[in-house]
PDB file of N, CA, C and O in Angstrom:
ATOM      1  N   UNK A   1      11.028  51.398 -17.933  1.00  0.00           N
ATOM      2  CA  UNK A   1      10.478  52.461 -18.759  1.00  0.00           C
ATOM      3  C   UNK A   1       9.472  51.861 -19.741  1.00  0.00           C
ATOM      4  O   UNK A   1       9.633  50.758 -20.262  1.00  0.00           O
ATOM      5  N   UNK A   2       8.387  52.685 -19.969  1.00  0.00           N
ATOM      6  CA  UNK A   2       7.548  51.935 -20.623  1.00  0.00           C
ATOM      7  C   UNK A   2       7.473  52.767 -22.297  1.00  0.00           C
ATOM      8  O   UNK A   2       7.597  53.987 -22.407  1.00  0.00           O
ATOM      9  N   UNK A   3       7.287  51.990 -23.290  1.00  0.00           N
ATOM     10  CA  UNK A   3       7.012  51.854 -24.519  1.00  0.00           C
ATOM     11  C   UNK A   3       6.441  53.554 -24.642  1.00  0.00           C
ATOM     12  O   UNK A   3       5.988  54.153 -23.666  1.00  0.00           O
ATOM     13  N   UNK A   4       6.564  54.160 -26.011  1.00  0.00           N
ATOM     14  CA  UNK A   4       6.326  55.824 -25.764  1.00  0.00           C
ATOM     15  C   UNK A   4       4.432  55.126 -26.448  1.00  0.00           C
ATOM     16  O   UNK A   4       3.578  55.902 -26.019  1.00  0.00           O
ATOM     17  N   UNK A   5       3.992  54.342 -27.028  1.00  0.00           N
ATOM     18  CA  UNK A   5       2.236  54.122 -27.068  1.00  0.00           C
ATOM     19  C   UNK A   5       1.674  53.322 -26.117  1.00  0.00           C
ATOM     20  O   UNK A   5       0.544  52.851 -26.245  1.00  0.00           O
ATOM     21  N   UNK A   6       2.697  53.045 -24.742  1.00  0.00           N
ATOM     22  CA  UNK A   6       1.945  51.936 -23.784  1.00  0.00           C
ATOM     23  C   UNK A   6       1.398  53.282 -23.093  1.00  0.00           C
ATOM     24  O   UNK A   6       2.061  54.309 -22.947  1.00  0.00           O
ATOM     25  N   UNK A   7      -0.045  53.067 -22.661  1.00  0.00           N
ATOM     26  CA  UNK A   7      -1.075  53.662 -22.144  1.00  0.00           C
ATOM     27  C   UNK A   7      -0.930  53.022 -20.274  1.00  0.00           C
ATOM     28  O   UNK A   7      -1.089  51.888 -19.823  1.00  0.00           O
ATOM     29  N   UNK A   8      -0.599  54.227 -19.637  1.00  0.00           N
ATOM     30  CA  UNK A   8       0.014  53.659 -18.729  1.00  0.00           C
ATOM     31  C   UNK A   8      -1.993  53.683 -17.475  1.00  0.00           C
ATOM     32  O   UNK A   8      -3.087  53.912 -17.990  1.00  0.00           O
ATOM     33  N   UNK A   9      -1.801  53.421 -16.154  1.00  0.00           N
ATOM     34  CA  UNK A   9      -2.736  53.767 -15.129  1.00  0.00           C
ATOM     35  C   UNK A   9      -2.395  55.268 -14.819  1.00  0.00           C
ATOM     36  O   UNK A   9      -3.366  55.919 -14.435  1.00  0.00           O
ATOM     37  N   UNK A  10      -1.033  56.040 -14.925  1.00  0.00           N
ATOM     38  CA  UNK A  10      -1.178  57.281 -14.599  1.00  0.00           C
ATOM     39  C   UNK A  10      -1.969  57.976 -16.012  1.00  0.00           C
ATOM     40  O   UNK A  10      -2.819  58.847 -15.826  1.00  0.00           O
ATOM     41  N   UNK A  11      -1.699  57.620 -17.121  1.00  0.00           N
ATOM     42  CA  UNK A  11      -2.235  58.054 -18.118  1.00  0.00           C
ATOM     43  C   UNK A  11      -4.186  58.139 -17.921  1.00  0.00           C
ATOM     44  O   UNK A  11      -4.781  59.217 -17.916  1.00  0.00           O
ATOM     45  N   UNK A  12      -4.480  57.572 -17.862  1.00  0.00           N
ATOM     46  CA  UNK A  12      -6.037  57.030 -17.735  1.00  0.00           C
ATOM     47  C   UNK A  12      -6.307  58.250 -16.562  1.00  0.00           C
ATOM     48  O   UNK A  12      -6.953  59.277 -16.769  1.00  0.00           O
ATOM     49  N   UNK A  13      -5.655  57.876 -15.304  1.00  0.00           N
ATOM     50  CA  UNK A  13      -5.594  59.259 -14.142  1.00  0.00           C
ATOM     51  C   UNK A  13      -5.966  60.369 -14.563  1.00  0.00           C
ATOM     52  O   UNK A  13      -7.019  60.996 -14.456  1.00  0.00           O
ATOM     53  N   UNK A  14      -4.811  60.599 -15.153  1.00  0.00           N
ATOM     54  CA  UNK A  14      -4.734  62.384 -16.124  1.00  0.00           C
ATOM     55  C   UNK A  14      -5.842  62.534 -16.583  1.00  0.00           C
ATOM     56  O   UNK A  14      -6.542  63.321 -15.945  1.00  0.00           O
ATOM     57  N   UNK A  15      -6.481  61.886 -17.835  1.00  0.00           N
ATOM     58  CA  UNK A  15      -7.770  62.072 -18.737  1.00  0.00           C
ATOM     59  C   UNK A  15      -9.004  62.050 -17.611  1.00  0.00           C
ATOM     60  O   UNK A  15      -9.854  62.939 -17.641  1.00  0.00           O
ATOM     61  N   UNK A  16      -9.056  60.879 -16.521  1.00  0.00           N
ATOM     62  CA  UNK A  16     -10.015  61.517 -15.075  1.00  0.00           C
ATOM     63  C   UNK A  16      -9.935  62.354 -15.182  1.00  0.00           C
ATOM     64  O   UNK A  16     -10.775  63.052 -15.750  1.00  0.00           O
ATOM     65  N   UNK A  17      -9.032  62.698 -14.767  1.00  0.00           N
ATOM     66  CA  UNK A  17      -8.816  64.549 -14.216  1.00  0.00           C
ATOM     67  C   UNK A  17      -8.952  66.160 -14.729  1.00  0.00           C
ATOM     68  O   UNK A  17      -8.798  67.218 -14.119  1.00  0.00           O
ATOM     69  N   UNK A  18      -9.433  65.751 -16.596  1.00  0.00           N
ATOM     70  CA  UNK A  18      -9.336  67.010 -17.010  1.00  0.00           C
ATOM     71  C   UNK A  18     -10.746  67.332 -16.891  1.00  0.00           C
ATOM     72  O   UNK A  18     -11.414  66.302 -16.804  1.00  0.00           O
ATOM     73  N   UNK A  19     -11.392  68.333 -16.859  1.00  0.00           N
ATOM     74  CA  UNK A  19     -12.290  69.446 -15.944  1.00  0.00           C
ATOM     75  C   UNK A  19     -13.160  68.966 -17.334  1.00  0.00           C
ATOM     76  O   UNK A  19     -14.346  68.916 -17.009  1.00  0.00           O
ATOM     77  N   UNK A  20     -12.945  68.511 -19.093  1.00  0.00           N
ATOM     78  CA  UNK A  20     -14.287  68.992 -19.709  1.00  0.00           C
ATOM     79  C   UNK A  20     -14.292  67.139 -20.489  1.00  0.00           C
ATOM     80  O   UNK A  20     -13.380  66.487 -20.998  1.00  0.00           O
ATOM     81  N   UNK A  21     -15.896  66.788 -20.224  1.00  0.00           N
ATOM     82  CA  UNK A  21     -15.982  65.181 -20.545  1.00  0.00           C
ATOM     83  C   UNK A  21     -15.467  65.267 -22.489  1.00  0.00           C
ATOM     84  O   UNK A  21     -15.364  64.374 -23.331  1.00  0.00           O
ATOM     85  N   UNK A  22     -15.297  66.472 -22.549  1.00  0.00           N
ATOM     86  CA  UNK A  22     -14.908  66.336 -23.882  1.00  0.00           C
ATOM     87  C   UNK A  22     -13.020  65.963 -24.267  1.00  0.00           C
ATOM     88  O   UNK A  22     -12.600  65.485 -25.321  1.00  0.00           O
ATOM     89  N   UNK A  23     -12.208  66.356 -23.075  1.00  0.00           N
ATOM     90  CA  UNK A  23     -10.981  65.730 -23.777  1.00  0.00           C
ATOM     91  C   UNK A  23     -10.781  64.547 -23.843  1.00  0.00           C
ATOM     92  O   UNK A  23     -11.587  63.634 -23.667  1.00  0.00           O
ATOM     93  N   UNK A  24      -9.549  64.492 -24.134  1.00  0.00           N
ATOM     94  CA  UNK A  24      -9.019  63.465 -25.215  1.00  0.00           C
ATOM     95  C   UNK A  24      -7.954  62.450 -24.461  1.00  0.00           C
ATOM     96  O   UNK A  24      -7.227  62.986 -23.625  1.00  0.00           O
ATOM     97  N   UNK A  25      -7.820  61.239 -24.651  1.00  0.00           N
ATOM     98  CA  UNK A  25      -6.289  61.019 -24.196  1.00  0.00           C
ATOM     99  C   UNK A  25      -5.922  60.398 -25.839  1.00  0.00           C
ATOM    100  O   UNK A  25      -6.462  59.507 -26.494  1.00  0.00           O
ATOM    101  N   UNK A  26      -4.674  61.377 -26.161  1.00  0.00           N
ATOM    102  CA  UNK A  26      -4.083  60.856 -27.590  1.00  0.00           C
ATOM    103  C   UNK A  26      -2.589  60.987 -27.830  1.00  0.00           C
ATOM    104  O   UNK A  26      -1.850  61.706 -27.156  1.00  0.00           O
ATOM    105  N   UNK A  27      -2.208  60.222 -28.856  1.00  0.00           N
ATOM    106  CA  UNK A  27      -1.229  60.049 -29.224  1.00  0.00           C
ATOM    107  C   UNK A  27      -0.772  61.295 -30.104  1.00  0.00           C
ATOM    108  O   UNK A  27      -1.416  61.811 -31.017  1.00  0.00           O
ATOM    109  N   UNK A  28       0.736  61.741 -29.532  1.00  0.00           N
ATOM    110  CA  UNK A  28       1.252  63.135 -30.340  1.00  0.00           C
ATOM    111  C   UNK A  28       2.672  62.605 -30.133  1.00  0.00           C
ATOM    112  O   UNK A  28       3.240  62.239 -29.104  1.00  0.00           O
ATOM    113  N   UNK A  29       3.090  62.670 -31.418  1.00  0.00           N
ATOM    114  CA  UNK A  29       4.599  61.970 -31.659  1.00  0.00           C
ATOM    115  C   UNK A  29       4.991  60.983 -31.115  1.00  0.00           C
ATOM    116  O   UNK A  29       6.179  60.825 -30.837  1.00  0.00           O
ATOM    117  N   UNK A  30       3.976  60.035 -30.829  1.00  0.00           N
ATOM    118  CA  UNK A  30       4.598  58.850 -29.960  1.00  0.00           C
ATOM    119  C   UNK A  30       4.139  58.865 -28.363  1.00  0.00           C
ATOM    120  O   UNK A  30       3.977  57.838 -27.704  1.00  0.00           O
ATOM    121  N   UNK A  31       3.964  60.171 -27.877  1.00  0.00           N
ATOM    122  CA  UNK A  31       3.567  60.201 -26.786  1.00  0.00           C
ATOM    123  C   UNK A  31       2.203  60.232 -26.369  1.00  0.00           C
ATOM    124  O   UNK A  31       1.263  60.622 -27.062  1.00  0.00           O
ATOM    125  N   UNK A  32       2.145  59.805 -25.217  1.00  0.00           N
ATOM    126  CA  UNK A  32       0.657  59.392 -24.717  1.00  0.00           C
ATOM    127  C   UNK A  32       0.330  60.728 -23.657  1.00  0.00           C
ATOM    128  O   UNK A  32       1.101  61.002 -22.737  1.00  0.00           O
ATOM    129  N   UNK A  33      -1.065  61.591 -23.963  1.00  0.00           N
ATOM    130  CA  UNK A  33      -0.713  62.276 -23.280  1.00  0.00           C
ATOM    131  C   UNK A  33      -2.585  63.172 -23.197  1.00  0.00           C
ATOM    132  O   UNK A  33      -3.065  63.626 -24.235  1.00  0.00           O
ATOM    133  N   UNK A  34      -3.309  63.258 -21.933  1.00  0.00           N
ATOM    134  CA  UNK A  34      -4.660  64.015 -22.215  1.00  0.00           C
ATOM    135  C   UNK A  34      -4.614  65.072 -22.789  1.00  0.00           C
ATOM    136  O   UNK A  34      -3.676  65.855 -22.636  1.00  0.00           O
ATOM    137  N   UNK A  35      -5.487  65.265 -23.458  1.00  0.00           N
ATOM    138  CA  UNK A  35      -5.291  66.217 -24.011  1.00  0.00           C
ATOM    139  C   UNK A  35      -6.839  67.254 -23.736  1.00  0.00           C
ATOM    140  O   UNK A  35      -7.933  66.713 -23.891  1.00  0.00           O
ATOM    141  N   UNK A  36      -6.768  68.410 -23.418  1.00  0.00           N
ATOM    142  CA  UNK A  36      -8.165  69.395 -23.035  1.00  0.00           C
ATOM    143  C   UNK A  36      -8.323  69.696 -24.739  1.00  0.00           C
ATOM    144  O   UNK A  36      -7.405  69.663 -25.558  1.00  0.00           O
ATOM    145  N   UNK A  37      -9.941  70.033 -25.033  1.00  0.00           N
ATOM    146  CA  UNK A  37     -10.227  69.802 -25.972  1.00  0.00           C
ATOM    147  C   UNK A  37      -9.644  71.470 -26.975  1.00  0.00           C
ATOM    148  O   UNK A  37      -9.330  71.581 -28.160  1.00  0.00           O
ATOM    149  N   UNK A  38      -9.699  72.429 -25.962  1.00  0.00           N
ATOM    150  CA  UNK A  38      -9.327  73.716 -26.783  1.00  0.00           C
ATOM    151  C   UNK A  38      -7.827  73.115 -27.615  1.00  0.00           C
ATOM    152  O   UNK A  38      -7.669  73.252 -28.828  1.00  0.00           O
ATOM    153  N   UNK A  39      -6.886  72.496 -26.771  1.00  0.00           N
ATOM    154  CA  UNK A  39      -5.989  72.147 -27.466  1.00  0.00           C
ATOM    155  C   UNK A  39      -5.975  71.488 -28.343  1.00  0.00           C
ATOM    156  O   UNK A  39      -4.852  71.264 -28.794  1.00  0.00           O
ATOM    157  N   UNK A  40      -6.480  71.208 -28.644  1.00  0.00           N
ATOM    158  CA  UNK A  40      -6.757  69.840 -30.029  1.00  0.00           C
ATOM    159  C   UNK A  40      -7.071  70.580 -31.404  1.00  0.00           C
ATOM    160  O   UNK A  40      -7.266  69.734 -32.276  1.00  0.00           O
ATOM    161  N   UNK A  41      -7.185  71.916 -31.897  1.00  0.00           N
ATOM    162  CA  UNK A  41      -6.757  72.594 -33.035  1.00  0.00           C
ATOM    163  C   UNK A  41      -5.664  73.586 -33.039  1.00  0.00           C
ATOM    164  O   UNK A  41      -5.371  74.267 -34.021  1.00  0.00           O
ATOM    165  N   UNK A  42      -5.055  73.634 -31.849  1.00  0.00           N
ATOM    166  CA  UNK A  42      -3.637  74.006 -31.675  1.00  0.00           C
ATOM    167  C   UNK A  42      -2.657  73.304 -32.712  1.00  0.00           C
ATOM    168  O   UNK A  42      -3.128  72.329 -33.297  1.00  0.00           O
ATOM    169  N   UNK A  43      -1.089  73.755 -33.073  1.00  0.00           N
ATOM    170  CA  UNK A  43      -0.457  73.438 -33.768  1.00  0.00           C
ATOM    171  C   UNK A  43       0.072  72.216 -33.300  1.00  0.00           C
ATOM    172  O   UNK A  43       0.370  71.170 -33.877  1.00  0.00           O
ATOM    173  N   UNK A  44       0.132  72.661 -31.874  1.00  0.00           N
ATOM    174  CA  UNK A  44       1.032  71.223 -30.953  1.00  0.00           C
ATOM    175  C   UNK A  44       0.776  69.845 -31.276  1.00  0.00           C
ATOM    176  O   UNK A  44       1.530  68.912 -31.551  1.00  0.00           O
ATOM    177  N   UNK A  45      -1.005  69.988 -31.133  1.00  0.00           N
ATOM    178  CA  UNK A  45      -1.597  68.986 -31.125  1.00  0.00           C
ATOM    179  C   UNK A  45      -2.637  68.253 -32.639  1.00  0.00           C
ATOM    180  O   UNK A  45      -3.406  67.294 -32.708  1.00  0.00           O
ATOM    181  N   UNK A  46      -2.156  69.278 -33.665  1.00  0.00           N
ATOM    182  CA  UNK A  46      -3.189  69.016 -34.755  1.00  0.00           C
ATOM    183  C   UNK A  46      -2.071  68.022 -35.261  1.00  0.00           C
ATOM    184  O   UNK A  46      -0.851  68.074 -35.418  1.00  0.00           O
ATOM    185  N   UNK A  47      -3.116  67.057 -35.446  1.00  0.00           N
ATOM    186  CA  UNK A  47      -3.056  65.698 -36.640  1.00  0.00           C
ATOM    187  C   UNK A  47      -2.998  64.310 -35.071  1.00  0.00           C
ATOM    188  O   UNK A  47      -2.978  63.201 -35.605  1.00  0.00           O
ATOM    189  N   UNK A  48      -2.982  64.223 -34.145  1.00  0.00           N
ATOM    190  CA  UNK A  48      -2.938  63.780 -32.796  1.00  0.00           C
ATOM    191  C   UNK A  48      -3.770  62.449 -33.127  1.00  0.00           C
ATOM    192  O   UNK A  48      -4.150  62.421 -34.298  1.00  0.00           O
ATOM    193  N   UNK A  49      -4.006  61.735 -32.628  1.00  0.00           N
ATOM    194  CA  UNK A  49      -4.633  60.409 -32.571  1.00  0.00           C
ATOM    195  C   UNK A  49      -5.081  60.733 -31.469  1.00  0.00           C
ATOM    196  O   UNK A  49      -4.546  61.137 -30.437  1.00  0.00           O
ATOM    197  N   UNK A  50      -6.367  60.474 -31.832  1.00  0.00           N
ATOM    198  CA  UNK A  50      -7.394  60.631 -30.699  1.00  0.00           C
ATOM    199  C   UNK A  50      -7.663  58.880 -29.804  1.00  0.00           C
ATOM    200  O   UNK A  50      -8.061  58.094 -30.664  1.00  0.00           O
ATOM    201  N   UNK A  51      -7.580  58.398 -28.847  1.00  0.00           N
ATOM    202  CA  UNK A  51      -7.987  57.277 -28.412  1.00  0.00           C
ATOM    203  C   UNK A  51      -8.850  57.147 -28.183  1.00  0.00           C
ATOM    204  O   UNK A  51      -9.648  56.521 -28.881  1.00  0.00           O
ATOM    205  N   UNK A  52      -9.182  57.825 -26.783  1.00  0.00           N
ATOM    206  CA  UNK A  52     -10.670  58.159 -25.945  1.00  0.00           C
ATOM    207  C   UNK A  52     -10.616  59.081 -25.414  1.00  0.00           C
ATOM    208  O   UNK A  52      -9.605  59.683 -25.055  1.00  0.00           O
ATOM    209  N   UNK A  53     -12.059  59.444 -25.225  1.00  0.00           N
ATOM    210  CA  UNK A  53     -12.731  61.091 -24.596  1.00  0.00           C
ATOM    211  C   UNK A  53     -12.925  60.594 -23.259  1.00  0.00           C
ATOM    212  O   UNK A  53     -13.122  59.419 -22.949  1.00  0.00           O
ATOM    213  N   UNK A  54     -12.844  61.695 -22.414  1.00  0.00           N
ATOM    214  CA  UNK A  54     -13.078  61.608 -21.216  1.00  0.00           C
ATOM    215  C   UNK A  54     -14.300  60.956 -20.593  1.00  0.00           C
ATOM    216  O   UNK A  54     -14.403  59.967 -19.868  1.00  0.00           O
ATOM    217  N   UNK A  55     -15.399  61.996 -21.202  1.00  0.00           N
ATOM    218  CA  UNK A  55     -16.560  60.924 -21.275  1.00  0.00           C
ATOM    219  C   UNK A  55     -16.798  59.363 -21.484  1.00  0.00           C
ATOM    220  O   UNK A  55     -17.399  58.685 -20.650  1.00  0.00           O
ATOM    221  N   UNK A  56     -16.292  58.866 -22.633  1.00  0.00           N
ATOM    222  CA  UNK A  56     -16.240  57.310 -22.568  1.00  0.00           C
ATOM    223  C   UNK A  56     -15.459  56.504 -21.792  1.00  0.00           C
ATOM    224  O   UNK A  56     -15.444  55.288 -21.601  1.00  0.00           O
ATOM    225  N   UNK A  57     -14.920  57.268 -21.451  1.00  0.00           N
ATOM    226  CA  UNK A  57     -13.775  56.166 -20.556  1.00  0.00           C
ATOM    227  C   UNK A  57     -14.243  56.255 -19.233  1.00  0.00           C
ATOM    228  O   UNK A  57     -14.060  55.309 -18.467  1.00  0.00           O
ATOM    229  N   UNK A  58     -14.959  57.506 -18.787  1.00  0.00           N
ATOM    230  CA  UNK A  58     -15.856  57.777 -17.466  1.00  0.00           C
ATOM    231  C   UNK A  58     -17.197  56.755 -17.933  1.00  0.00           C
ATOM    232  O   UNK A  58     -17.682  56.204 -16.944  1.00  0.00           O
ATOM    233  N   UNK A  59     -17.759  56.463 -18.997  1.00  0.00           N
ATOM    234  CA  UNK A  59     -18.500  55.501 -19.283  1.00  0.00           C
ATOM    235  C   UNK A  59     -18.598  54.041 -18.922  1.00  0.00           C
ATOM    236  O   UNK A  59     -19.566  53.449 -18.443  1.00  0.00           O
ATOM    237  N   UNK A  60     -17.037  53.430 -19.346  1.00  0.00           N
ATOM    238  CA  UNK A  60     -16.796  52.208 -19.605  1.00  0.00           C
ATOM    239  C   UNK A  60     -16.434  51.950 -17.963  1.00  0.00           C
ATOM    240  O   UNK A  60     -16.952  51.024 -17.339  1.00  0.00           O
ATOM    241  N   UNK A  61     -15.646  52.727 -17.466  1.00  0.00           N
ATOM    242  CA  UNK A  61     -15.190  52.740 -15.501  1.00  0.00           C
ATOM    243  C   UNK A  61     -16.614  52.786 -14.960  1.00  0.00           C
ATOM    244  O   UNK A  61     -16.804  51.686 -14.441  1.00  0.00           O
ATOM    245  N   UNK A  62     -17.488  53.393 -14.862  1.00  0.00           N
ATOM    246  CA  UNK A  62     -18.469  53.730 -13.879  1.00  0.00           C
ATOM    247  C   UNK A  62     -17.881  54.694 -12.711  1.00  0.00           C
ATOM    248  O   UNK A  62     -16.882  55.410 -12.781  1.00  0.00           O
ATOM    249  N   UNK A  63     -18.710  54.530 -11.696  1.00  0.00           N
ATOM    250  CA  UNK A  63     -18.191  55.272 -10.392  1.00  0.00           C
ATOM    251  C   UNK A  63     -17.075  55.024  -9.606  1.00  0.00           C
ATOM    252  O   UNK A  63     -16.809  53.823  -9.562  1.00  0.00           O
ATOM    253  N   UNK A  64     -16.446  55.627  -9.068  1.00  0.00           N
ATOM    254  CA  UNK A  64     -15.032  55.365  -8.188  1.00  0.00           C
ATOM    255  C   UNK A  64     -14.404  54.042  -8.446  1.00  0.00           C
ATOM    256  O   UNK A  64     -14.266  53.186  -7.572  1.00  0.00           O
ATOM    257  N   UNK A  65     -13.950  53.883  -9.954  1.00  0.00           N
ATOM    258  CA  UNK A  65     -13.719  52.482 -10.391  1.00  0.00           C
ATOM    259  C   UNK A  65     -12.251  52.496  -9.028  1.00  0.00           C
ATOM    260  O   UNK A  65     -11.912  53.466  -8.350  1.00  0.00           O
ATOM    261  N   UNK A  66     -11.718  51.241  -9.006  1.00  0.00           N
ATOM    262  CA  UNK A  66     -10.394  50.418  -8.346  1.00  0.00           C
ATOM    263  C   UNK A  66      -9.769  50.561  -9.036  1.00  0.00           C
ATOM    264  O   UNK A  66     -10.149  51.008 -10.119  1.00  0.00           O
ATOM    265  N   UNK A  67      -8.425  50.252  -8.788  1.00  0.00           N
ATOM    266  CA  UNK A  67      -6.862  50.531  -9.642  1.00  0.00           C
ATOM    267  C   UNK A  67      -6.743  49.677 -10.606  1.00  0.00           C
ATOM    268  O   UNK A  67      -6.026  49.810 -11.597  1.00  0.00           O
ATOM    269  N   UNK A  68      -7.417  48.805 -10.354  1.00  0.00           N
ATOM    270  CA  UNK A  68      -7.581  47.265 -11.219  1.00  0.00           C
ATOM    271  C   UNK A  68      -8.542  47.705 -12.015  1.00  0.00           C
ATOM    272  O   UNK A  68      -8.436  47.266 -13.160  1.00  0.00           O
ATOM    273  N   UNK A  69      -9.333  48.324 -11.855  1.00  0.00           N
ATOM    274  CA  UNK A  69     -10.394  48.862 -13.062  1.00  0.00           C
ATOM    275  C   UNK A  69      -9.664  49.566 -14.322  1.00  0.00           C
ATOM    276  O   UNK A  69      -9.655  49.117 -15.468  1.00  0.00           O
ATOM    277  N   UNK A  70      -9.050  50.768 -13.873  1.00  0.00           N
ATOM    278  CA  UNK A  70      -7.939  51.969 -14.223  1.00  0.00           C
ATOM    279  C   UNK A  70      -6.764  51.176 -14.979  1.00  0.00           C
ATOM    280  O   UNK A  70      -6.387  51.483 -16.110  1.00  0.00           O
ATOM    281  N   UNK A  71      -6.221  50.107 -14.212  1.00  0.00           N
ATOM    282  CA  UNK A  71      -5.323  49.111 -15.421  1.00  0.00           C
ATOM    283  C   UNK A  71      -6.082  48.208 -16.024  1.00  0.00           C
ATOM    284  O   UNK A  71      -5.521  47.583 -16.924  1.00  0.00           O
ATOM    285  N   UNK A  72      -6.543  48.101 -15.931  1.00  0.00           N
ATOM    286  CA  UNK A  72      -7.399  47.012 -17.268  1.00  0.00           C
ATOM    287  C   UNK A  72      -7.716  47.859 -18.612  1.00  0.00           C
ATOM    288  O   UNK A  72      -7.406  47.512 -19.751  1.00  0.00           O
ATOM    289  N   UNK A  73      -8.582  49.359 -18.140  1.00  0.00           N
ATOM    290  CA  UNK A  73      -8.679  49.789 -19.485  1.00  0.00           C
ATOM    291  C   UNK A  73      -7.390  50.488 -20.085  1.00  0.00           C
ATOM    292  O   UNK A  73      -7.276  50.664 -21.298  1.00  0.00           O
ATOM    293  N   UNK A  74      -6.622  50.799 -19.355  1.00  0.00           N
ATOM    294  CA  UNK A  74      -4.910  51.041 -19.700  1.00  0.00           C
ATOM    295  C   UNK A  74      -4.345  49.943 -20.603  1.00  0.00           C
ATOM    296  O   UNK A  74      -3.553  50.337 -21.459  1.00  0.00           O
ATOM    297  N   UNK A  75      -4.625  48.579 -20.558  1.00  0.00           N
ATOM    298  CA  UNK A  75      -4.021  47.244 -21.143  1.00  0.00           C
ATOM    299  C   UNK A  75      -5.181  47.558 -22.536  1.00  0.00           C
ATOM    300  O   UNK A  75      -4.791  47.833 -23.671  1.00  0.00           O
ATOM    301  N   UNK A  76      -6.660  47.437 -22.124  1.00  0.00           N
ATOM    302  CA  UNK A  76      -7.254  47.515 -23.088  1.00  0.00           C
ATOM    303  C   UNK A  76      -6.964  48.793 -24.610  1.00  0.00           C
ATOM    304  O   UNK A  76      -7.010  48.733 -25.839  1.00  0.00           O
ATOM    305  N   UNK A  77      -6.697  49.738 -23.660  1.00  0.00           N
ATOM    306  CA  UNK A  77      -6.597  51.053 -24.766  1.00  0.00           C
ATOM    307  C   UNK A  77      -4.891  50.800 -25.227  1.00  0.00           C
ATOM    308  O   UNK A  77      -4.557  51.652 -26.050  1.00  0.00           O
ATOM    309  N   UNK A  78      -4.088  50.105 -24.978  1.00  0.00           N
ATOM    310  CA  UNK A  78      -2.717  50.279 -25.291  1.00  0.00           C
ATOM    311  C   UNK A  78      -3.251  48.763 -26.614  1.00  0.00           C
ATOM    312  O   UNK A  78      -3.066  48.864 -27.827  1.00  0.00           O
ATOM    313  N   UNK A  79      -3.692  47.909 -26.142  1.00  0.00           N
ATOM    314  CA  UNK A  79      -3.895  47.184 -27.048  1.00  0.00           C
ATOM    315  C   UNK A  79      -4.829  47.456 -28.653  1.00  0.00           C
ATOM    316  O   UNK A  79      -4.689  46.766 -29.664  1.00  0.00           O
ATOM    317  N   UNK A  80      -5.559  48.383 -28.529  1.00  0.00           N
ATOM    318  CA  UNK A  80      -6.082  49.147 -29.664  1.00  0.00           C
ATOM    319  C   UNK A  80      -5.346  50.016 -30.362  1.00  0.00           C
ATOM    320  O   UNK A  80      -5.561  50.224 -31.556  1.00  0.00           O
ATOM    321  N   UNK A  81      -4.378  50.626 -29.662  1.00  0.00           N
ATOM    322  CA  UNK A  81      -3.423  51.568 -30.572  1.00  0.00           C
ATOM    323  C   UNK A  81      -2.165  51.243 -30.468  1.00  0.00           C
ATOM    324  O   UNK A  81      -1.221  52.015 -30.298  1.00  0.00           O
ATOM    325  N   UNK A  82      -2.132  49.588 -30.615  1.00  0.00           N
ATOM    326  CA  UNK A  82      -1.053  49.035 -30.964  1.00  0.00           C
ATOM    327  C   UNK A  82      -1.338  47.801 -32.041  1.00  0.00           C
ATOM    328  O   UNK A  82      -0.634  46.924 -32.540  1.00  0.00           O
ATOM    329  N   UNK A  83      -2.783  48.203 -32.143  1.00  0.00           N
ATOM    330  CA  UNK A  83      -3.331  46.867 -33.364  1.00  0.00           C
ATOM    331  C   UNK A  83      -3.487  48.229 -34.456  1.00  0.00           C
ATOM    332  O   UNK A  83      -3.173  47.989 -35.622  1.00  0.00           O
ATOM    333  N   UNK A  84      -3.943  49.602 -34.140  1.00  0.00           N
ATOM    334  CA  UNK A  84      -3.533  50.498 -35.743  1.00  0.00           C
ATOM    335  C   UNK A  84      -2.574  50.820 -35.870  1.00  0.00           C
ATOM    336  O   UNK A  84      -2.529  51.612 -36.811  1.00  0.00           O
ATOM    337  N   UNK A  85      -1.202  50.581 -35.213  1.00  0.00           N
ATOM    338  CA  UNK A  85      -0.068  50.728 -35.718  1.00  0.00           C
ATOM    339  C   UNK A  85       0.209  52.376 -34.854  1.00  0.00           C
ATOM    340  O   UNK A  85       0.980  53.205 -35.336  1.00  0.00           O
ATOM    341  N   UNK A  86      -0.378  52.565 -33.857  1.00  0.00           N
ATOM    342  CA  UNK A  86       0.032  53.351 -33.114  1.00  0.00           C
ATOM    343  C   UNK A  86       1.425  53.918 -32.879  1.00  0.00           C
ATOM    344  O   UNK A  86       1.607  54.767 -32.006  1.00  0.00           O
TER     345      UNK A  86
END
């Protein structure tokens, strides 16, 4: 079982996958989780730690990145929101 701020390769997946380059993948009570951007002034999700937008992380991958691409920035982004105290 992994750590509730380790940023997993399915995590990174999910944030691929949401339909607007504007969501989010962020932290909400500990959990790691994309987030679509309408939700993000919802109650659920207000005060959330934002990590990365869909867009940048489609930035930093390029095109049809490898699984090894997808875990690297998973190691990379778990290591940033575990140096602010995530």
């Amino acid at each position: 079982m992994t750590e509730p701020q380790t940023i997993t390769i399915d995590h990174v997946h999910a944030l691929l996958q949401q339909p607007s380059d504007d969501a989010v993948l962020g932290l909400v009570e500990g959990r790691v989780e994309a987030i679509d951007p309408d939700q993000l002034a919802t109650d659920d999700y207000r005060g959330a730690l934002e990590v990365i937008s869909r867009r940048d992380l489609a930035e930093r991958l390029g095109d049809d990145p490898t699984d090894e691409a997808l875990a690297e920035q998973a190691g990379a982004l778990t290591a940033s929101v575990q140096q602010l105290g995530g």
